[in-house]
Each structure stands twice: as structure tokens, then as C-alpha cells.
C-alpha positions as CSV (number, residue, x, y, z in Angstrom):
1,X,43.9,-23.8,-24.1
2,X,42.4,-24.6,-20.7
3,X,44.1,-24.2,-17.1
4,X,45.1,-27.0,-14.7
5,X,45.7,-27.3,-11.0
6,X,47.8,-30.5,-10.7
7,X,48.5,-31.4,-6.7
8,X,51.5,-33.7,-6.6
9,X,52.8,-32.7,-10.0
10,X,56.2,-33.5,-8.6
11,X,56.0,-37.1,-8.6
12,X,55.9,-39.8,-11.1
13,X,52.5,-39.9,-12.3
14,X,51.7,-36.4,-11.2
15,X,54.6,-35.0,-13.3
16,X,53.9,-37.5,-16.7
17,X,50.5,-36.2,-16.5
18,X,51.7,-32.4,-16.5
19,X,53.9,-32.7,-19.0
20,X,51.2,-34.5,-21.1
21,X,48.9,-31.3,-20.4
22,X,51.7,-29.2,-21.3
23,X,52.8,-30.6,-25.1
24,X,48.3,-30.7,-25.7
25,X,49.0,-26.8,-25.1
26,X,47.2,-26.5,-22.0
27,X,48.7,-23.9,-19.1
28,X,49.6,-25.9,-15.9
29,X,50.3,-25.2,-12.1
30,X,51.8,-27.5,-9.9
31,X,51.2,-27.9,-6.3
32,X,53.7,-30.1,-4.4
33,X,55.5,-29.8,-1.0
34,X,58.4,-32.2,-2.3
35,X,58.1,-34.1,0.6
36,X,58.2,-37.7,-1.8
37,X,58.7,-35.4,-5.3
38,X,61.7,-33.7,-7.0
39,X,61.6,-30.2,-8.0
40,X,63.1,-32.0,-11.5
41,X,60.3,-33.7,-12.1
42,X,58.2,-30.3,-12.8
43,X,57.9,-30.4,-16.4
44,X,59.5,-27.0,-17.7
45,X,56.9,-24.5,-18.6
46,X,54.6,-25.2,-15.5
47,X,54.0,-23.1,-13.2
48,X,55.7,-24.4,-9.7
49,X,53.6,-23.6,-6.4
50,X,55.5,-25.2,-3.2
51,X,53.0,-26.4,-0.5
52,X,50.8,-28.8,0.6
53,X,47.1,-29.0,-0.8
54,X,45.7,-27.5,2.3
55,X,47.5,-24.4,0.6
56,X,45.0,-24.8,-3.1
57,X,43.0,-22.0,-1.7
58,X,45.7,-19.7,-1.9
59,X,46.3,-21.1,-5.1
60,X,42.9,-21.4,-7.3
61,X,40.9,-18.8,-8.5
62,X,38.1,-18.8,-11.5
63,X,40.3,-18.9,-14.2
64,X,41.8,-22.7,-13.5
65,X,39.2,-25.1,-15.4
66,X,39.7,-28.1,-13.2
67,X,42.5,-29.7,-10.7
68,X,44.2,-33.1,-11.6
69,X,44.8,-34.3,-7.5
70,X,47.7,-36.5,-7.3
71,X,49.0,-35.6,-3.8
72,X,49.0,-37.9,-1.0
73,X,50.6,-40.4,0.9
74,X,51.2,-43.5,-0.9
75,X,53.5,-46.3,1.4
76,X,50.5,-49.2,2.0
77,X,53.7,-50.1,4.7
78,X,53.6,-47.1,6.2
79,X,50.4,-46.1,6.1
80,X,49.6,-49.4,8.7
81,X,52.4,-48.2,10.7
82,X,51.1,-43.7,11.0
83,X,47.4,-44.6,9.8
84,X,46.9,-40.7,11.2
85,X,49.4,-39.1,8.8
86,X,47.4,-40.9,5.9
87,X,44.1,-40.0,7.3
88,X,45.3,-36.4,7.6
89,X,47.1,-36.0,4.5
90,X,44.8,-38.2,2.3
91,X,41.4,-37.4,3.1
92,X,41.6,-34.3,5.4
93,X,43.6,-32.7,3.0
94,X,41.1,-33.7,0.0
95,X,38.2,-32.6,1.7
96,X,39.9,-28.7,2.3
97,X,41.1,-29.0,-1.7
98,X,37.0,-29.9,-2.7
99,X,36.1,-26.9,-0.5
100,X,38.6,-24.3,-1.6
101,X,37.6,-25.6,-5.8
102,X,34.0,-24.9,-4.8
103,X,35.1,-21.4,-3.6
104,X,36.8,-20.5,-6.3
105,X,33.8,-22.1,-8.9
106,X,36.6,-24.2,-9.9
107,X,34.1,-27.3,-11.0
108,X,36.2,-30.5,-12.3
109,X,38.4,-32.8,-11.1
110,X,40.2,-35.9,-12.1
111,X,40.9,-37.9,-8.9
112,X,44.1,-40.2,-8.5
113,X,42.3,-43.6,-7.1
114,X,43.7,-46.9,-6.6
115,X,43.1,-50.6,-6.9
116,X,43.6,-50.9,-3.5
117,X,40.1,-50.0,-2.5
118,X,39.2,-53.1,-3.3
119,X,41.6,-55.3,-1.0
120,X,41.1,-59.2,-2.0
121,X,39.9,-59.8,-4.8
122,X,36.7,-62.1,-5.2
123,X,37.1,-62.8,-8.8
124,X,39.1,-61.2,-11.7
125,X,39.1,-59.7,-13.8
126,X,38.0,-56.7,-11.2
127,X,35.7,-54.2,-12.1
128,X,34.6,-51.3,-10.8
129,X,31.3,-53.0,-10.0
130,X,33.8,-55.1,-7.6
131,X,32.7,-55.0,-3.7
132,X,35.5,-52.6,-1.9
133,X,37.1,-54.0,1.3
134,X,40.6,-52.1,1.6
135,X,42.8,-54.3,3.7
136,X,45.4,-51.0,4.4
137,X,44.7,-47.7,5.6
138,X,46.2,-46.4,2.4
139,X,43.6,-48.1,0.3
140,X,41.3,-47.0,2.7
141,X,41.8,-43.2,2.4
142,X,41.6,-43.4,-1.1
143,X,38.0,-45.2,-0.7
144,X,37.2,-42.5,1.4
145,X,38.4,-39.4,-0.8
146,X,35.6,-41.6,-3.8
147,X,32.8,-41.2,-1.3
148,X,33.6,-37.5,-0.6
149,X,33.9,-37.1,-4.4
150,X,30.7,-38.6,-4.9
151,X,28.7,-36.8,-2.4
152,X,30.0,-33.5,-3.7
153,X,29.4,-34.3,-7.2
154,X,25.4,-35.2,-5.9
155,X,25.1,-31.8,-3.9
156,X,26.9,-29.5,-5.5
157,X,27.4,-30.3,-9.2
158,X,31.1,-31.4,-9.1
159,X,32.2,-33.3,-13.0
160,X,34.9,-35.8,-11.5
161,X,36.7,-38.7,-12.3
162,X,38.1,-41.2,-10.3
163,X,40.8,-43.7,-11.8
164,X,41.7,-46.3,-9.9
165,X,45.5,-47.7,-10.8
166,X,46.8,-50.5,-10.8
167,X,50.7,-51.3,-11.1
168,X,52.0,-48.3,-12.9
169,X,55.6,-48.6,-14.6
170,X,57.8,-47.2,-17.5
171,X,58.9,-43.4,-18.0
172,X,58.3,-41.6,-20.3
173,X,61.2,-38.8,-21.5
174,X,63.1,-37.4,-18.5
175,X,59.9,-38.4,-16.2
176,X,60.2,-42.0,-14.3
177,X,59.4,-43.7,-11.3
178,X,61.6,-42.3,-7.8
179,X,60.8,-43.6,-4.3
180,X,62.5,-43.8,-1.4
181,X,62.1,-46.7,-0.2
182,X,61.2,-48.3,-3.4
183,X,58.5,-51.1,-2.9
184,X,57.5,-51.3,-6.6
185,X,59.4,-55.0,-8.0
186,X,60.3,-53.4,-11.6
187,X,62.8,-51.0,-9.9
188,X,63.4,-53.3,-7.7
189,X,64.5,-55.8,-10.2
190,X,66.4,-53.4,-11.6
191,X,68.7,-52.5,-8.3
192,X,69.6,-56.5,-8.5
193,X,70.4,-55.9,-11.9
194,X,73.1,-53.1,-11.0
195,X,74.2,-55.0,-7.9
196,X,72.8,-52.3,-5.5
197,X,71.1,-54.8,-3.8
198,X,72.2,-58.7,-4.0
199,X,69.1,-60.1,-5.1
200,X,65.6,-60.1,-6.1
201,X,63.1,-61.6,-3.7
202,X,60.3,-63.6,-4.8
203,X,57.7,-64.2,-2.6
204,X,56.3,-67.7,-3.1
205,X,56.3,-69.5,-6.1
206,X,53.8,-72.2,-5.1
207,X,50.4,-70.0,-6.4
208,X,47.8,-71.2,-8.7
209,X,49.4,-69.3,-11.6
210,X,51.2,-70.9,-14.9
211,X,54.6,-70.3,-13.3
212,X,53.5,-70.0,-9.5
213,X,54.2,-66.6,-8.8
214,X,51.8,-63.6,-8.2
215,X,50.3,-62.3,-11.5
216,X,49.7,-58.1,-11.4
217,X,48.5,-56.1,-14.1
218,X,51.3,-53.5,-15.4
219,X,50.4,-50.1,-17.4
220,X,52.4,-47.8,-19.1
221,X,53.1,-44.2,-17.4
222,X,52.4,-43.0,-20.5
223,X,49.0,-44.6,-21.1
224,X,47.7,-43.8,-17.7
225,X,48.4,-40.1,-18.3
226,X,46.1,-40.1,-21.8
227,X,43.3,-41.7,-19.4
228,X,43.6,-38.4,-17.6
229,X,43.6,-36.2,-20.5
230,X,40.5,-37.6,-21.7
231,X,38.8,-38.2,-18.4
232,X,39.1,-34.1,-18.4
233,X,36.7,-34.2,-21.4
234,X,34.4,-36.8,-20.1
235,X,33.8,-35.2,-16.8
236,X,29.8,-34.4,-16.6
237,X,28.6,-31.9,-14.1
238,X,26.6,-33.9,-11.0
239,X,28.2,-37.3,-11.9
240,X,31.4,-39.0,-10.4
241,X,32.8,-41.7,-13.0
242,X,34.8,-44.5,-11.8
243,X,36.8,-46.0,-13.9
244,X,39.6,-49.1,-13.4
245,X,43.2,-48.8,-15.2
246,X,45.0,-51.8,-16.4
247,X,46.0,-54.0,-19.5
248,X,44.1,-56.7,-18.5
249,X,45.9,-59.2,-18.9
250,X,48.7,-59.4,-15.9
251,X,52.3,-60.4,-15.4
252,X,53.8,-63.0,-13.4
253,X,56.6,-62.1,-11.1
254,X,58.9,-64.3,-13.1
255,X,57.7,-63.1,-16.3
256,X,58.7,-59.2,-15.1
257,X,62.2,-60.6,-14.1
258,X,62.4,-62.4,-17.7
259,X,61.9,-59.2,-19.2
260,X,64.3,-56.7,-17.4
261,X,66.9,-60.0,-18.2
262,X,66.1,-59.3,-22.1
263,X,65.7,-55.2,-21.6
264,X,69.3,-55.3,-19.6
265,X,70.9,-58.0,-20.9
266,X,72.4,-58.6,-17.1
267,X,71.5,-61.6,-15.0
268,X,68.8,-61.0,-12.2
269,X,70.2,-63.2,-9.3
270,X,66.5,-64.5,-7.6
271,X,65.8,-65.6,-4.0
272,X,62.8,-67.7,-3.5
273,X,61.1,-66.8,-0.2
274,X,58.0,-67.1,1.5
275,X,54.6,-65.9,0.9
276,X,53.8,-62.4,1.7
277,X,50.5,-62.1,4.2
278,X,47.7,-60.9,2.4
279,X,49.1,-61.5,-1.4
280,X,46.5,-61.9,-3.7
281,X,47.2,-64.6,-6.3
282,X,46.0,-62.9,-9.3
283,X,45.0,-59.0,-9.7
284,X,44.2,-57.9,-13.1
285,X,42.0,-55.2,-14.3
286,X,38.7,-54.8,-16.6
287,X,39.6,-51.6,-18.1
288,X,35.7,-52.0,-20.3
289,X,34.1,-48.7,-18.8
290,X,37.3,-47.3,-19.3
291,X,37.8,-48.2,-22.9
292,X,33.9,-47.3,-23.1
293,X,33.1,-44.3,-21.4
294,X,36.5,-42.5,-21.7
295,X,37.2,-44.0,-25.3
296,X,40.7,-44.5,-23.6
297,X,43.1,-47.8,-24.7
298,X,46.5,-48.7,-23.6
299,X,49.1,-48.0,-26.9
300,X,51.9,-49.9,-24.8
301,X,50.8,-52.7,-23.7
302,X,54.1,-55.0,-24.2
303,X,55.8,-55.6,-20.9
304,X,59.4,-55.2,-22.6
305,X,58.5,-51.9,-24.0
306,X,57.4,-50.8,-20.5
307,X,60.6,-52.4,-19.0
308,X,63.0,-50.5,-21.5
309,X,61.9,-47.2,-21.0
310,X,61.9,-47.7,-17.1
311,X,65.6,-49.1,-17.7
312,X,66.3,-46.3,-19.7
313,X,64.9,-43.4,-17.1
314,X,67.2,-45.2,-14.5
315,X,70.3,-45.7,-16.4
316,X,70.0,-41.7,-17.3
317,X,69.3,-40.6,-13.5
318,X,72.0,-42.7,-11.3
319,X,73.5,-41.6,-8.7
């Protein structure tokens, strides 16, 4: 049994990952200030800390074998908008977390990254190999917290992994996807559905795709919380792995609304609108180093499984 530190184990991916730790037997603490979590989404039998990760130095000590860091601000919207609240929170407050681990001789971490480091994509599949060129301040704070990473992994003997996301869906148990505001199109979807909102928006349909609408790769909760299991294994002391997370293969915006039609059995009524600035065509994954170096490959891969237990997780938690 080993001891995790898991910052932002109060939201979605944070709290699937913790409750992952916790069924493999590990013993888990949870940092979050519930400022975008919910205190239910603390798997039962972790340990619940309140605070911010400026606080992890009052929190760690020798006996915590490595931190899982999932806290920070994640609204690419909003992050244009208060670029100083993400530089703060994102980077500032990563850089006092690596200082207060080195304190404490705490000497692995498993870093929450993004796809968004790279911006527009030059070809695709992406991989890690992939020139970076954020085109929002959130992608670019999460760039920034790599290069930190990396620098303390070459001077000071830091194991860490980085794993950079790409759309994350599906639920898994009593743990699924909350935001307010939602800007992620399967929940989205799924508010047209219940006739919360009167319809889903689709932002151009005139791309070079098969049905002309953007194409994103979609992972299962679930799978992107065994990548973090086993990137706690394959953490080597001095190096900083980077590693992409995705199917690789991608779903259209009108395949996704297909899907939650089958999943709900409810009609999805669709508004064709313009193109978003900046909206890559196609962004899909190479998940090969992933698959490689971690050994790690996605077990639900089907976009109506990942649909159904989203649809599932939100019919259980309305309002």
C-alpha cells in the first residue's frame, strides 16, 4: 500500500482517479478548496484536506509516496478573460506544490497536462513530439507547469509524468463530469436532450471532415484514470515523461449527437451556426508512447459506452 497526495481530488478527473487509488488499496488525501469541486465527489475512505495547493506544505510529510496534481483553473474562456487568476493559480501555485514535495522528500508526481499546449495542430495524429504553440492562456499555463516539471526533474531528481488530455467523457460509478458553466458538447448534448436548454449548437458544418463537422478525440474517465495508476509505476527519478491521451481515432460533432440519440432514446433538436474562431478541424491523439512506455490502452473505446455512462451519472444526479 503506498500514500497519495491528490490536489483537485474533488473534481471529475481528480475524484475518478482517487477512487481508482482507493479500490488498488492505496491510502489517499485529497486537497481541494471546492471552488469548481463538490465535497461528494471525494471518494469515501479518502482523507479530505480543504485548501488550495499553496496549502500542500501543511499537508505533506515523508510518508506520502508521490502527489497526483489535478488542481487548477480550467475555463480556456475564462482564462482569456482573468489570464492573472490562471497564471496565479496554475503555475504559481505548481511551482509552491514542487517546492513544498521537495521539502518534505516527497519525490513523484503525476502531472494533469493538456492537449491544449499544442494550440493548432500541424498535422494529426498529434504527438508529443508535436511543436507547442498554446493559442489560450489556459493551455499556456499548463505548458508552463511541463517546463517547471522538467527543470526540476533535471536538478533535483524529480520521477514525473505529465499526461496531456484530450476530450475526457463518461463517469464512472457515482463520479461524472460537473461544471458550471459547462462548455464540454457531451453534457451539453445532453441538456438539449432534457429540454434544459432548446438546442444543441453546431458550429460549422462545412469542414473537411466525412460529415463536416469538427472531429475530437473522446476517452473514457475511466481509462484516463488507469494511465495515472500506471504512470505512478513508470515514474523514473531525473526524467519527466510526456505522454498524449486519446483513442485515436476521433468523433465528429454529429457522430457524438448520433450517439446520445441512441444512449437516450430522445431527439437532440440541432442548430447549425457558424464557425468558432480558432477551431481546429481535426484533433486526434497518438496515444503510441503511451501504449509504449506506460503499457497503458483504452478498454472503452466505443463512443456509446462512453455516452451511456455519462447519461447515466446525469440522470442519477439532477437537480
Amino acid at each position: 500500500m503506498s500514500k497519495y497526495l491528490v490536489t483537485g481530488g474533488a473534481g471529475y478527473v481528480g475524484g475518478v482517479v482517487a477512487a481508482h487509488l482507493l479500490e488498488a488499496g492505496h491510502q489517499v488525501t485529497v486537497l481541494d478548496d471546492l471552488s469548481t469541486g463538490f465535497l461528494d465527489g471525494v471518494p469515501q475512505g479518502a482523507e479530505f484536506v480543504r485548501g488550495r495547493i499553496q496549502d500542500a506544505a501543511d499537508v505533506l510529510d515523508h510518508s506520502f509516496d508521490a502527489v497526483l496534481h489535478f488542481a487548477a483553473s480550467s475555463q480556456v474562456g475564462e482564462s482569456v478573460a482573468d489570464p492573472e487568476k490562471y497564471w496565479r493559480n496554475n503555475v504559481a501555485g505548481s511551482l509552491e506544490l514542487v517546492a513544498a514535495m521537495r521539502k518534505a522528500g516527497v519525490r513523484k508526481l503525476v502531472f494533469s497536462s493538456t492537449a491544449a499546449v499544442y494550440g493548432e495542430p500541424e498535422s494529426v495524429p498529434i504527438a508529443e513530439t508535436a511543436r507547442t504553440a498554446p493559442t489560450n492562456t489556459y493551455g499556456a499555463t499548463k505548458l508552463a507547469v511541463d517546463h517547471l516539471i522538467t527543470s526540476e526533474c533535471a536538478a533535483h531528481g524529480l520521477a514525473a509524468v505529465s499526461l496531456r488530455y484530450f476530450n475526457v467523457a463518461g463517469a464512472y460509478g457515482a463520479y461524472g463530469e460537473r461544471h458550471e458553466p459547462e462548455s464540454h458538447l457531451i453534457p451539453l448534448v445532453f441538456q438539449a436532450a432534457l429540454g434544459q436548454r432548446p438546442h444543441i449548437a453546431v458550429y460549422g458544418e462545412d469542414y473537411p471532415t466525412p460529415d463536416g463537422t469538427c472531429i475530437r478525440d473522446y476517452i473514457h474517465v475511466a481509462d484516463l484514470a488507469d494511465a495515472h495508476l500506471l504512470a505512478l509505476d513508470a515514474a523514473k527519478a531525473g526524467e519527466h515523461l510526456i505522454c498524449n491521451l486519446g483513442n485515436g481515432a476521433g468523433f465528429s460533432v454529429r457522430e457524438v449527437i448520433e450517439s446520445v440519440k441512441r444512449v437516450t432514446g430522445r431527439d437532440i433538436p440541432v442548430q447549425v451556426a457558424g464557425r468558432r474562431p480558432g477551431d481546429p478541424a481535426v484533433l486526434v491523439a497518438s496515444a503510441a508512447r503511451a501504449h509504449q512506455a506506460l503499457g497503458w490502452t483504452p478498454r472503452r473505446p466505443e463512443l456509446d459506452d462512453i455516452v451511456r455512462d455519462a447519461w447515466n451519472f446525469t440522470l442519477e444526479n439532477r437537480a
